[in-house]
C-alpha positions as CSV (number, residue, x, y, z in Angstrom):
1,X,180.2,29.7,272.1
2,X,182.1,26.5,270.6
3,X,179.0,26.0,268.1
4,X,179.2,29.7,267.3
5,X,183.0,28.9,266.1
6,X,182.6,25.8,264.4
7,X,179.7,27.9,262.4
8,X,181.9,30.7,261.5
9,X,185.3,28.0,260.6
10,X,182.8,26.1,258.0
11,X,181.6,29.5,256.7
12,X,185.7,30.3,256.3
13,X,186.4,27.2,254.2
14,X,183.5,27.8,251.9
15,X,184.9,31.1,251.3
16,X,188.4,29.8,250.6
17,X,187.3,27.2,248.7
18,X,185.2,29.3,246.3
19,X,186.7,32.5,246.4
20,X,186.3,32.8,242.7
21,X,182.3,33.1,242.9
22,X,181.9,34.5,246.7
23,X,182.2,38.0,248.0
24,X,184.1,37.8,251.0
25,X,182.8,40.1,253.8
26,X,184.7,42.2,255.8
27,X,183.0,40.8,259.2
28,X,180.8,38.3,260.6
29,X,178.6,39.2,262.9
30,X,177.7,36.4,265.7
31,X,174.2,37.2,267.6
32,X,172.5,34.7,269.9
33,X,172.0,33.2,273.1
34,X,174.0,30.6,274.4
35,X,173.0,28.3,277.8
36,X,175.5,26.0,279.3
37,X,174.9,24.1,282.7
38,X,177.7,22.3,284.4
39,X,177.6,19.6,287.7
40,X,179.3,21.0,290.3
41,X,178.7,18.9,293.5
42,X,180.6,21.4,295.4
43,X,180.2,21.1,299.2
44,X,179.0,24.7,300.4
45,X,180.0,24.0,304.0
46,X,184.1,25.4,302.6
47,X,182.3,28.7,303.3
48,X,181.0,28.0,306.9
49,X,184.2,26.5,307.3
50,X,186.1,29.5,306.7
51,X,184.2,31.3,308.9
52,X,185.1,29.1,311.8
53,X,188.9,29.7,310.6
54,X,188.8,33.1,310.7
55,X,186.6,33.4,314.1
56,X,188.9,30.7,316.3
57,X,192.5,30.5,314.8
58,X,195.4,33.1,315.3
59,X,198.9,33.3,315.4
60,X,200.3,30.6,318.1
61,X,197.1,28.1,318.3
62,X,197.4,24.9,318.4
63,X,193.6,24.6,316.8
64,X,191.8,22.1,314.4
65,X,188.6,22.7,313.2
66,X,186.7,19.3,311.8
67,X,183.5,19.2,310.0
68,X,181.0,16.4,311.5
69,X,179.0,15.1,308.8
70,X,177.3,12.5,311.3
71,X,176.4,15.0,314.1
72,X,173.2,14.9,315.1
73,X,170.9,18.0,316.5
74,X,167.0,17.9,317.2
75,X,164.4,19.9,315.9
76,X,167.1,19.9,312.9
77,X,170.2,17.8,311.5
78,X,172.2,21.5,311.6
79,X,175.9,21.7,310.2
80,X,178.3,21.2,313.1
81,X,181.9,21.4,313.6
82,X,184.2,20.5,316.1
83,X,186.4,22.9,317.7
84,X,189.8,20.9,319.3
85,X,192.3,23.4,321.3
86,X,195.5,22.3,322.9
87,X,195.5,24.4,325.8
88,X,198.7,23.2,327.7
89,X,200.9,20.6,327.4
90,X,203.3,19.9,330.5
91,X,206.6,17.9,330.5
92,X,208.7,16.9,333.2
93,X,211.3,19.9,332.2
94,X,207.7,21.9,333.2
95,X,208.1,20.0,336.8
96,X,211.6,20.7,337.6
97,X,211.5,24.1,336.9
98,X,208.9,24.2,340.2
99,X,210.3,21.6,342.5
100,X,213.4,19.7,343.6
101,X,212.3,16.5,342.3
102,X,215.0,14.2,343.8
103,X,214.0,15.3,346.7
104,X,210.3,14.7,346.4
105,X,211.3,11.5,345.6
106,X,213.6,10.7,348.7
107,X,211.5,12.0,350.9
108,X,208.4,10.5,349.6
109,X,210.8,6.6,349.1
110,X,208.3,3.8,348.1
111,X,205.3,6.1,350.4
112,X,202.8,8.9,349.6
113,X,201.8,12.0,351.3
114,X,200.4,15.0,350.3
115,X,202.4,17.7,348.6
116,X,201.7,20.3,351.2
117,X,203.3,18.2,353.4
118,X,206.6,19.3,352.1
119,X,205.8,23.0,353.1
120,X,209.9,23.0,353.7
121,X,210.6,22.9,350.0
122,X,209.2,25.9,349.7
123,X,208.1,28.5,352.5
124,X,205.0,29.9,350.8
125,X,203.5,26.7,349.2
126,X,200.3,27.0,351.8
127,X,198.0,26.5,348.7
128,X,197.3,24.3,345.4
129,X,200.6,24.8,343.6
130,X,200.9,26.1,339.6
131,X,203.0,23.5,337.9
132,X,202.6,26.0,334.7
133,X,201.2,29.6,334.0
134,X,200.0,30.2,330.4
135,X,202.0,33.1,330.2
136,X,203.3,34.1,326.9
137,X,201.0,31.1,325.7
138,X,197.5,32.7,326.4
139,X,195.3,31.6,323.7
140,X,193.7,34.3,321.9
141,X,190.1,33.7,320.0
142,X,189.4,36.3,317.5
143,X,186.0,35.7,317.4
144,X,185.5,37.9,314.6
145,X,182.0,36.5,313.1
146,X,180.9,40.2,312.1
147,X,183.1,39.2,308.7
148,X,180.6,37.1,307.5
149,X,177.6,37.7,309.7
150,X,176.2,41.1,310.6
151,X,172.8,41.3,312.7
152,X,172.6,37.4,313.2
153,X,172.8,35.7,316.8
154,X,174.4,32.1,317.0
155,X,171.3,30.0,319.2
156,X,174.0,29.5,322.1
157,X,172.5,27.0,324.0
158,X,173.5,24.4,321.4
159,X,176.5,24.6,321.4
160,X,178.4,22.2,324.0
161,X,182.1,22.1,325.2
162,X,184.6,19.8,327.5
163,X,187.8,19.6,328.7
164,X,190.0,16.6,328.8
165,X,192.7,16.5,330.9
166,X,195.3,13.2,330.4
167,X,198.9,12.0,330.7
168,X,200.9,10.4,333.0
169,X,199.8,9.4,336.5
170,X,200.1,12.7,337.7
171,X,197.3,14.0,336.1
172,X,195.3,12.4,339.3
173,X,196.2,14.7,341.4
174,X,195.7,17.8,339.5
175,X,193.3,21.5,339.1
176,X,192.9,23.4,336.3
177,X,192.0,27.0,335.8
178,X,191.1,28.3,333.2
179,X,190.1,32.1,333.1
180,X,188.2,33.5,329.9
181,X,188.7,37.3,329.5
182,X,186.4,38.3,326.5
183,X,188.0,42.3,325.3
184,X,185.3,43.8,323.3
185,X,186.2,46.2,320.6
186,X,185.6,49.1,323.0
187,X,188.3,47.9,325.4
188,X,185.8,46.7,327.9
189,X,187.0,43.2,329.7
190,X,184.3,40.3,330.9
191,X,185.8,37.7,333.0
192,X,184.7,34.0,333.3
193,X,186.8,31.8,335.6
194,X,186.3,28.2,335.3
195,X,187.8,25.4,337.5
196,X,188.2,21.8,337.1
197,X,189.3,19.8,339.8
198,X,186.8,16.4,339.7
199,X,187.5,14.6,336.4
200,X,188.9,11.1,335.4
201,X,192.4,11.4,333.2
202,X,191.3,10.9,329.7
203,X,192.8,12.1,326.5
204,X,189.9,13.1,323.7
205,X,191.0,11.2,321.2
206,X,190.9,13.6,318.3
207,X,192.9,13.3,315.4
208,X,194.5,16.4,314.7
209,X,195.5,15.9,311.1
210,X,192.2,14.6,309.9
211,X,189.6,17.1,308.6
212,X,186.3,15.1,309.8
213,X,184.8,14.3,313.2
214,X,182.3,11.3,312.6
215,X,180.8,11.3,315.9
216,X,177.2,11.8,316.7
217,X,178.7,14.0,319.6
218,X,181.4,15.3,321.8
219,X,183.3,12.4,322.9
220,X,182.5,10.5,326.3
221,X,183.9,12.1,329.5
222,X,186.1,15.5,330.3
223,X,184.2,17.7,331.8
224,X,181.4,19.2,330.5
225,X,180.1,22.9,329.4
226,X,183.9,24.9,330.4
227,X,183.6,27.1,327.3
228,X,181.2,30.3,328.0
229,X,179.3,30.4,324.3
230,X,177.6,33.4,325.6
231,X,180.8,35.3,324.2
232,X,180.3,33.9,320.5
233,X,177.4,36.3,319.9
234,X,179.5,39.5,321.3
235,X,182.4,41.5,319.4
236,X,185.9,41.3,320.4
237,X,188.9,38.8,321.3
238,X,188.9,36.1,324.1
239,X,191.8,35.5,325.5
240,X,192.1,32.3,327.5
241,X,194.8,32.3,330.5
242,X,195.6,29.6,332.4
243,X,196.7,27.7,335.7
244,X,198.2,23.7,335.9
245,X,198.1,23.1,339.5
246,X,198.8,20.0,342.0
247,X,195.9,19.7,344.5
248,X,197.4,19.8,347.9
249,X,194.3,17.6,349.0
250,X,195.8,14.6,347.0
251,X,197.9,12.3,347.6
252,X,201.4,12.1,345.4
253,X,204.0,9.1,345.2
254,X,207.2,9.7,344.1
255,X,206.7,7.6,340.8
256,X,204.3,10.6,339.9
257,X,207.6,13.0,339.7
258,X,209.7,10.0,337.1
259,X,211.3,11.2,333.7
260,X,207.9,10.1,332.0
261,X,205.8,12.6,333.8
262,X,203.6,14.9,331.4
263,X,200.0,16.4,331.4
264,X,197.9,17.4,328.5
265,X,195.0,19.7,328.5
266,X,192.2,20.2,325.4
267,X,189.2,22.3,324.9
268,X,186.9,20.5,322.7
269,X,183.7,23.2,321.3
270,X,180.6,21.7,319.6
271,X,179.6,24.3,317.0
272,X,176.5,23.6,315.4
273,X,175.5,26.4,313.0
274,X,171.5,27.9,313.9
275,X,171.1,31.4,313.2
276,X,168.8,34.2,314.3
277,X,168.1,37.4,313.1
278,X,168.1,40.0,315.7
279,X,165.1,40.9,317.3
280,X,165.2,44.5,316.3
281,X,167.2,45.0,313.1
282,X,167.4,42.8,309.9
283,X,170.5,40.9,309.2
284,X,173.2,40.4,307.1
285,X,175.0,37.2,305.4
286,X,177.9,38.2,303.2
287,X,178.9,35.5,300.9
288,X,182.5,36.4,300.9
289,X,183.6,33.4,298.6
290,X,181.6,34.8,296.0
291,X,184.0,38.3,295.9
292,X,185.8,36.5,293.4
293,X,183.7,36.3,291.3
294,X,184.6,40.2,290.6
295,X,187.6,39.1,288.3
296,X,184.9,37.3,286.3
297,X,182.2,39.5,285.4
298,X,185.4,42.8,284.7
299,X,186.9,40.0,282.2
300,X,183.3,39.4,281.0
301,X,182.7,43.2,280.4
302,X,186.2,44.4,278.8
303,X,185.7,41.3,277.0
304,X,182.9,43.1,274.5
305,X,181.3,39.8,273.6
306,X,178.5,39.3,276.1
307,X,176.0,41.6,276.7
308,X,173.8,40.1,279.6
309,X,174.7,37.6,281.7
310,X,172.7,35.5,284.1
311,X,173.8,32.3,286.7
312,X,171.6,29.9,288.6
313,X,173.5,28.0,291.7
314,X,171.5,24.8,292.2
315,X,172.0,23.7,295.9
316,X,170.6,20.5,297.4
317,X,168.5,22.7,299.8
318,X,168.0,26.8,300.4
319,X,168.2,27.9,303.5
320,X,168.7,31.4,302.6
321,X,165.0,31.3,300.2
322,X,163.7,33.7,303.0
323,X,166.4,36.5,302.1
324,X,167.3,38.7,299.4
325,X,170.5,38.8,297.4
326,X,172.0,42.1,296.9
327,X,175.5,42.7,294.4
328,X,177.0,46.1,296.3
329,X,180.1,47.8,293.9
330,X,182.3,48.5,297.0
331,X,184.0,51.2,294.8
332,X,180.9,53.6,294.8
333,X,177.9,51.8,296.5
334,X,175.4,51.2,293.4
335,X,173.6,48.1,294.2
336,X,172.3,45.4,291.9
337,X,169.4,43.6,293.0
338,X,169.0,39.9,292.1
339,X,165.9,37.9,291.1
340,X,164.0,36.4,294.4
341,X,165.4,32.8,295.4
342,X,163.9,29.6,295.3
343,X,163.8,26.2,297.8
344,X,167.1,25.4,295.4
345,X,168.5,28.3,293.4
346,X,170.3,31.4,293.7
347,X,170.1,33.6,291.0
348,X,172.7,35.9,289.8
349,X,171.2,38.4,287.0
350,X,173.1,41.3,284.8
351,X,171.2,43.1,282.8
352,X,172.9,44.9,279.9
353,X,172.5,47.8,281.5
354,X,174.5,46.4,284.6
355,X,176.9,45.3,281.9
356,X,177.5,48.3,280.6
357,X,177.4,49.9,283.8
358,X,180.5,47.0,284.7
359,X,182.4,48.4,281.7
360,X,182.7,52.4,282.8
361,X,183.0,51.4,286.3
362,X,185.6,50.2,288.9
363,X,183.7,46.9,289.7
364,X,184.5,45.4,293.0
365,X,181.6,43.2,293.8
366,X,180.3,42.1,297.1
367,X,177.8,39.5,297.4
368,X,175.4,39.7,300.7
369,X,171.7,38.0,301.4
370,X,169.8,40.2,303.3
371,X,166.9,39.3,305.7
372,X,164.5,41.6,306.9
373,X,162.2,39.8,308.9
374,X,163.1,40.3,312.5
375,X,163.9,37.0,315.1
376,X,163.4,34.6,311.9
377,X,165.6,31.3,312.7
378,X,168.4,30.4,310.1
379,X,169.4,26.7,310.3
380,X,172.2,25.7,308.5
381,X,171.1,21.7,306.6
382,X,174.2,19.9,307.9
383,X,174.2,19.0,304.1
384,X,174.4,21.8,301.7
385,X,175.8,21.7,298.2
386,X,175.9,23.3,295.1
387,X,174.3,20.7,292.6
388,X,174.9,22.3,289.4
389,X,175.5,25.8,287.7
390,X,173.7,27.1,284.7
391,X,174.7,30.2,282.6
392,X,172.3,32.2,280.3
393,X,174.1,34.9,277.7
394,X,173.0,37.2,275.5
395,X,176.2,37.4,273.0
396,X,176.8,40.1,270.4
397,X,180.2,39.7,268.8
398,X,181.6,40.7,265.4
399,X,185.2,38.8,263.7
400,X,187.0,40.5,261.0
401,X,188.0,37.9,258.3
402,X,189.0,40.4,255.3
403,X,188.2,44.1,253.6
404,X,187.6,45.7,250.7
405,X,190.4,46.4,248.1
């Protein structure tokens, strides 16, 4: 376009310079085809990384989500993230709110016993006692991957989880419980009840406030393969309750029960992204980032200047070459179809009919890749960028620059 301007501001000073001998149109009429092609380096993984955000975090979660550029999967080096949940964290205000502590102390002196013991403190303590219920704080998972993906099963048996449980000494003697309770969209409750009683303290060692994981792996120790991943590929919410409880089968000392006592518990999820269509439908990837690019193309059409319009998205790598792109008008259903992809390039294609259909049309765009073959695999590259961005226009544009007398 910026050549098409300089052209016409030469042509102006010609005319102004002699006006004496020219005839000065009424218009100039600009006709051609302009290409530009711009380096992006954008990292594609924002979009996968959304979907995570949308799928794990509500209201009230204490949640990071890290890419893992190192991670490492066989057959393939897939795009992974790491999923960190602060499940509980208990202080010694936690403790006193369920025992007498000075006299835990007194009784127990510079001894230890076990806590059932001291059945005396309190008449029905007969069992492993709750130091904390979750409550108010049950941890709800949306799990709502349907926004992005619609017919495609995560491979679950990738992905891995463990829980760490640390803090003061009297995370020795402890059990957790922690009760999954996946509510599908049709009300319909599936309960998985997991309990962790034989661990070594250890805190994870995650950094909450940085945005990248570079381990190969999970972290070294917790306890391993809590989470149930069997509930990613379902629809619903997963709520997770619960239960902080001193093991009546080990020993406590009264330095256990001090103004420093506190326990911490975190679920740590290893997400690595492989797809699979279903095995009796097609499925469905909706690139919702692209919805945007609605704005655009209206501006484009109102505009009057461009009559066709076509984008190429250079990534690194393909992985969706197998699948079709489809641009659905959400206002009235009319789909345009796209040119077939290659190893490296989505192409985006409006025709001027599809321009001109833009024009006399509410145009809310949404951008899906369809795949049709049935039980194909979908890995995600762990790297996967968009290299560059090319754009092909057919222009058609006339400026007024004087009239007749």
């Amino acid at each position: 376009m910026k050549k098409y301007l300089s052209f016409l501001f030469i042509i102006l000073i010609l005319f102004s310079v002699n006006s004496c001998d020219w005839q000065v149109p009424s218009e100039i009429h600009i006709k051609g085809s302009p290409s530009l092609k711009l380096a992006v380096g954008m990292d594609f993984s924002e979009t996968f990384k959304s979907m995570m955000d949308n799928a794990f975090n509500s209201d009230g979660n204490d949640l990071i989500i890290q890419s893992c550029p190192k991670a490492v999967n066989t057959p393939f080096n897939l795009m992974t993230f790491l999923i960190r949940i602060k499940i509980a964290e208990i202080t010694i205000d936690d403790f006193k709110k369920k025992f007498n502590i000075s006299q835990i102390q007194s009784i127990l002196g510079g001894g230890s016993s076990k806590l059932k013991d001291f059945s005396f403190l309190n008449p029905a303590f007969n069992n492993d006692y709750p130091i904390s219920d979750s409550g108010d704080d049950s941890i709800s998972l949306p799990l709502n991957f349907g926004d992005i993906l619609d017919g495609f099963l995560f491979n679950d048996e990738i992905i891995k989880s463990k829980v760490f449980i640390s803090g003061s000494d009297i995370a020795n003697v402890l059990k957790v419980k922690l009760d999954f309770n996946f509510i599908d969209d049709n009300g319909a409750v599936e309960n998985v009840l997991q309990e962790i009683s034989d661990f070594t303290p250890q805190a994870s060692g995650i950094d909450p406030d940085v945005k990248v994981y570079n381990g190969f792996e999970l972290p070294s120790g917790g306890a391993d393969d809590i989470f149930p991943a069997t509930f990613i590929n379902k629809n619903g919410n997963l709520v997770i309750d619960y239960q902080i409880l001193i093991d009546n089968d080990k020993p406590v000392n009264a330095a256990m029960f001090n103004d420093d006592a506190n326990v911490q518990v975190e679920l740590l999820v290893w997400f690595p992204l492989k797809f699979e269509t279903s095995p009796d439908r097609g499925a469905v990837f909706k690139l919702v980032d692209f919805d945007v690019m609605g704005d655009f193309f209206n501006s484009i059409s109102e505009s009057g200047i461009i009559e066709a319009i076509k984008l190429q998205i250079e990534l690194n790598v393909n992985p969706f070459e197998d699948g079709k792109l489809i641009i659905t008008n959400e206002t009235d259903g009319k789909i345009i179809n796209c040119p077939p992809m290659t190893p490296k390039i989505i192409t985006l294609n409006f025709t001027e009919d599809d321009v001109k259909y833009i024009n006399n049309n509410l145009f809310k765009p949404k951008f899906s890749i369809v795949f049709n073959d049935l039980g194909d695999d979908l890995p995600i590259p762990r790297e996967l960028k968009i290299m560059t961005v090319s754009v092909d226009t057919v222009i058609n544009y006339s400026i007024p620059v004087g009239g007749a007398d």
